[in-house]
PLY file of the C-alpha trace (Angstrom):
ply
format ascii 1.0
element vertex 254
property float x
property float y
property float z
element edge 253
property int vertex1
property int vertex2
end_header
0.00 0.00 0.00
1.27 3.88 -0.69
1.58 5.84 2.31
1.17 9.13 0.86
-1.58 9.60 3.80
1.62 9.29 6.62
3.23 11.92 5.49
3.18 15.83 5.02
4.80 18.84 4.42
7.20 20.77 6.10
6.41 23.91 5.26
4.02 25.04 8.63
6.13 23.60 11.27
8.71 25.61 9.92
6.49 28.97 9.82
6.64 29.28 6.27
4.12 32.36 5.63
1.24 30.64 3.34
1.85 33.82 0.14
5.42 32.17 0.44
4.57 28.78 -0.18
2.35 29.82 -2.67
4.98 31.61 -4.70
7.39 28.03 -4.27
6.02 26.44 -7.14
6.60 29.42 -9.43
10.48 29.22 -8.21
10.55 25.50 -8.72
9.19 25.94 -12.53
11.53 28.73 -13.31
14.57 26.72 -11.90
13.31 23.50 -13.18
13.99 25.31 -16.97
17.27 26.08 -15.95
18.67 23.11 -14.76
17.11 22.05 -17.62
19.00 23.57 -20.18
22.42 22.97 -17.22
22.32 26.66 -15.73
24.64 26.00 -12.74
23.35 29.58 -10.78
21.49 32.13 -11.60
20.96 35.60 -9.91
18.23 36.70 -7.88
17.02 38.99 -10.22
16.97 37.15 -13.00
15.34 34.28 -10.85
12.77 36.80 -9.97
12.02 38.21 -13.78
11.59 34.60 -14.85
9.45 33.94 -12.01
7.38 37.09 -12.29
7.89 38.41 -8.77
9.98 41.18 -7.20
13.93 40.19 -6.55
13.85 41.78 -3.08
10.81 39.21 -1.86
12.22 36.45 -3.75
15.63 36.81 -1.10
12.66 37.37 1.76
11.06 34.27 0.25
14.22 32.06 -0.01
15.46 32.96 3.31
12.72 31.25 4.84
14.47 27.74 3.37
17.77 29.04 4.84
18.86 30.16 1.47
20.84 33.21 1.13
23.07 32.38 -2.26
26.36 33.71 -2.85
27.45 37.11 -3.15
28.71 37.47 -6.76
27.52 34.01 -7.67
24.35 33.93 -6.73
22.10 30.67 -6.16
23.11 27.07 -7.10
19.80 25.88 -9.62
20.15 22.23 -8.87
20.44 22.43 -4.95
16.91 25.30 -5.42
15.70 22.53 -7.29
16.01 20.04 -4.10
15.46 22.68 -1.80
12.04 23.61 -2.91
11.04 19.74 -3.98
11.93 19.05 -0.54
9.85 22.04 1.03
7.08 21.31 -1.07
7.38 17.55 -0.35
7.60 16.41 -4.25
10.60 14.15 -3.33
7.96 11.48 -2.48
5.31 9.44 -4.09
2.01 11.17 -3.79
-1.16 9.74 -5.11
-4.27 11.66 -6.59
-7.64 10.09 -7.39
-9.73 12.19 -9.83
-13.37 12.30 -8.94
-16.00 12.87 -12.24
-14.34 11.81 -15.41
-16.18 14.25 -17.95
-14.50 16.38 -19.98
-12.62 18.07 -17.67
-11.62 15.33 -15.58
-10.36 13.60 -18.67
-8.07 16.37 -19.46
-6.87 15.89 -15.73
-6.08 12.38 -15.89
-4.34 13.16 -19.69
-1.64 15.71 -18.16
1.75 14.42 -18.21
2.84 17.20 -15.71
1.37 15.28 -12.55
4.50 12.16 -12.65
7.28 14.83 -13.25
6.36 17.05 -10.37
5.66 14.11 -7.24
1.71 13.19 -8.11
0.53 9.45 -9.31
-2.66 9.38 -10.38
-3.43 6.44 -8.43
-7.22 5.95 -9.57
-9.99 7.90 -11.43
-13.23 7.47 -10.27
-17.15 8.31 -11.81
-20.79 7.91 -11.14
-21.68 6.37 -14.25
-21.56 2.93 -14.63
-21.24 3.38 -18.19
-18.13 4.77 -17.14
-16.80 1.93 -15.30
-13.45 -0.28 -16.39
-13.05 2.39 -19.60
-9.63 3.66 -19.86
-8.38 6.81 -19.85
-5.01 8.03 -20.14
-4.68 4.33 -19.75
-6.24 4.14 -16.30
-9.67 2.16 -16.54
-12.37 4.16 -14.58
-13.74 3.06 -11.40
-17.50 3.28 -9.71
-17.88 5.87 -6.70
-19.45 3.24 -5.48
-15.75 1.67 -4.32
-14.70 5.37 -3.40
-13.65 4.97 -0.06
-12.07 1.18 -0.76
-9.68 2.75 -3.77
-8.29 5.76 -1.36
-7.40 2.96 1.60
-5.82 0.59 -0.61
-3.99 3.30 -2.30
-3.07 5.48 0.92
-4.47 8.68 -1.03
-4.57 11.77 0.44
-5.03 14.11 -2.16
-7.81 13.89 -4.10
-9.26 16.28 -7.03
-12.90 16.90 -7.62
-14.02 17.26 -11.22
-17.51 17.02 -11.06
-20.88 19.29 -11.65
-21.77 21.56 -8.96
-24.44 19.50 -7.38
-22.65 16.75 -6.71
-19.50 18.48 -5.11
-19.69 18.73 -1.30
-21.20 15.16 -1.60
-18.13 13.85 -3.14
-15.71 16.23 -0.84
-17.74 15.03 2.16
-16.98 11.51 1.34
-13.13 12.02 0.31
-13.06 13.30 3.79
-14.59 10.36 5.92
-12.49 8.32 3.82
-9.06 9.73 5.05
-8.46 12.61 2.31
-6.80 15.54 3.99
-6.48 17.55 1.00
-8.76 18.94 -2.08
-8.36 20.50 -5.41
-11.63 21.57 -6.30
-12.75 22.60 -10.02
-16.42 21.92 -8.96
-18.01 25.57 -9.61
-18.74 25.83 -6.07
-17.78 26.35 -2.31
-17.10 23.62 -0.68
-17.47 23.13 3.06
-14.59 21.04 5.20
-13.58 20.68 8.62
-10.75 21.91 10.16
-7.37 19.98 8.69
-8.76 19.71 5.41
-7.20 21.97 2.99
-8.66 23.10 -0.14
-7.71 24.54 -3.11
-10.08 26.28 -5.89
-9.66 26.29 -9.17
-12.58 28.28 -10.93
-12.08 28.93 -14.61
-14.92 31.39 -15.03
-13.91 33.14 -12.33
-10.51 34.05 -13.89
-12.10 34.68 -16.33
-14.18 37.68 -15.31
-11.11 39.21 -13.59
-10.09 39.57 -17.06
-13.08 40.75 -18.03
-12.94 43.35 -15.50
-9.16 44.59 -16.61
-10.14 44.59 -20.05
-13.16 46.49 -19.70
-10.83 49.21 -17.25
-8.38 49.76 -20.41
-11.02 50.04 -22.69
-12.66 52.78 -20.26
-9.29 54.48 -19.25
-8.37 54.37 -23.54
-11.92 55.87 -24.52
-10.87 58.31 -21.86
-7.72 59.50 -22.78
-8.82 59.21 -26.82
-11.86 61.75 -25.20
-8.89 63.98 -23.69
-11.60 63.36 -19.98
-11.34 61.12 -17.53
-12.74 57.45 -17.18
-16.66 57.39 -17.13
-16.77 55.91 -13.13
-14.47 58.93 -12.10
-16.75 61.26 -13.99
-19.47 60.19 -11.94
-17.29 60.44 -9.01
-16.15 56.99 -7.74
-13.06 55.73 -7.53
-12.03 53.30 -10.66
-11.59 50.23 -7.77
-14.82 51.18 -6.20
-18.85 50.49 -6.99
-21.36 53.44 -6.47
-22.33 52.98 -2.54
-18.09 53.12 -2.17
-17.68 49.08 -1.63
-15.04 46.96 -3.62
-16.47 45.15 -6.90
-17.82 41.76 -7.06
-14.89 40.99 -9.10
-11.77 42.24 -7.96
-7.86 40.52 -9.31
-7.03 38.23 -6.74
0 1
1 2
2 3
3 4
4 5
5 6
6 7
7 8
8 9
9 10
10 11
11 12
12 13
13 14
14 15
15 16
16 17
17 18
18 19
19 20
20 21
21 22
22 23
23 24
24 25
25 26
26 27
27 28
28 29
29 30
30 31
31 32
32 33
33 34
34 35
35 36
36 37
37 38
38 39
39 40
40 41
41 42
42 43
43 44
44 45
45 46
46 47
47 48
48 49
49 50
50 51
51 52
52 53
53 54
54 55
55 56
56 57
57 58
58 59
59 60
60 61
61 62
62 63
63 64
64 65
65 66
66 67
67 68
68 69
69 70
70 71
71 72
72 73
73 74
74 75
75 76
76 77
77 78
78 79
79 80
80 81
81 82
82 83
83 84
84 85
85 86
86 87
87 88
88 89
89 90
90 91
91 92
92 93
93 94
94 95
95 96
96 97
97 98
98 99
99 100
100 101
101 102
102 103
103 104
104 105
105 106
106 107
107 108
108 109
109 110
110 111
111 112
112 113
113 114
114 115
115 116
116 117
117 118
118 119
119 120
120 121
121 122
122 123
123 124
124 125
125 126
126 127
127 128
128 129
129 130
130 131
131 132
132 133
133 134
134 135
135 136
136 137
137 138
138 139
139 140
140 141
141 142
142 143
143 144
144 145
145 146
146 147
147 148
148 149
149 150
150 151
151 152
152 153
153 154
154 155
155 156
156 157
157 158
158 159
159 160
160 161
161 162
162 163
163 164
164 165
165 166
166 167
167 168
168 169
169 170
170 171
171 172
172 173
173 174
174 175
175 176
176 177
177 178
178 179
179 180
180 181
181 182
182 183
183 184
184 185
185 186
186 187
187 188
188 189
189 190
190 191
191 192
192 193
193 194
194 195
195 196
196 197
197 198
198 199
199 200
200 201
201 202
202 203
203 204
204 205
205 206
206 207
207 208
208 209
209 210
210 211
211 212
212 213
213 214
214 215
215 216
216 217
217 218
218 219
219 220
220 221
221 222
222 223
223 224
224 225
225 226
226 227
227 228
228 229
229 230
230 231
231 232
232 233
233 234
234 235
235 236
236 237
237 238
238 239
239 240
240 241
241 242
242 243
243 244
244 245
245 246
246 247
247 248
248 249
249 250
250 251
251 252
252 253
């Protein structure tokens, strides 16, 4: 049996700040490139331009691993590379059952990035019995009905929930009684967990409508300056980040 379940990160007994950990993964892709083409060090600020952050909280960030590189040398890739794998815990097996094989959850089980970066998809799961002993991605679909007997005989603890809406916090609230401790939702929806469960959103319309909503701020502050004036919510007299009774839009960039 895996025992992906016995183990965990690092990262909050050692008071890593959570906008730190999130940034991690951006680090490990940029250095990942570089080691891939044999970069032996690389600067902070060129670290930080190919991450997309500032240089000065990259050192912040990094110092929180007990890396301070090398004055006039900088930071060793490969030895990032372990650092963060390690901090992340990627340097073990972790397996991933997919819950709701539909389009999306397809597409899941069909990315090749999940083996390179730690994750297994151990099992893929659906309510359809139509569904049941197909293969995809070369992993023959299971029934929900066996949902809690595929995450104990595969020690999951991660599992990823691809289905509608309405079926969600039924599928989370199982994952849960069955031992999962964390959950990456694309389910269109909030989900509700205790306390130890962590869960992570991914909401594509949400996304996006923040786009939406910076696209729709050029076009007003173009017109504006084409008109020689001033944007059309300023005229009015509100502040371009705020509605009309002075609150924050629905839709703000996260």
């Amino acid at each position: 049996m895996a025992t992906g379940r016995t183990h965990r990160p690092a990262t909050r007994s050692r008071g890593i700040p959570e906008a730190t950990v999130a940034r991690l993964p951006l680090y490990l892709r940029a250095l990942t490139a570089l080691s891939e083409r044999s970069v032996p060090t690389v600067s902070s600020e060129e670290l930080a331009a190919a991450a997309g952050v500032n240089s000065a909280k990259l050192r912040k960030d990094f110092s929180y691993l007990g890396s301070y590189g090398t004055r006039g040398v900088g930071y060793d890739v490969e030895y990032l590379v372990y650092q963060i794998s390690r901090e992340l815990g990627l340097t073990q097996d972790w397996p991933v059952v997919i819950v709701g094989i539909g389009n999306l959850g397809a597409a899941l089980a069909n990315y090749g990035g999940f083996a390179s970066r730690g994750f297994r998809v151990a099992a893929l799961i659906d309510a359809d019995p139509a569904m049941a002993g197909k293969p995809v991605a070369g992993i023959p679909v299971q029934h929900s009905d066996d949902l809690e007997k595929i995450i104990q005989d595969n020690g999951v603890s991660i599992g990823v929930i691809a289905t509608p809406a309405g079926a969600a916090q039924q599928v989370c609230d199982r994952l849960v009684a069955a031992g999962v401790t964390s959950i990456l939702n694309f389910a269109p929806t909030v989900l509700s967990v205790p306390e130890g469960v962590d869960v992570r959103k991914v909401d594509l319309s949400i996304e996006l409508q923040i786009l939406a909503f910076h696209e729709q701020r050029k076009a007003g502050e173009e017109a504006a300056a084409s008109d020689g004036g001033v944007p059309a919510v300023a005229a009015r007299g509100e502040s371009a980040d705020q509605g009309p009774d002075g609150d924050m839009p629905a839709v703000m960039p996260a």
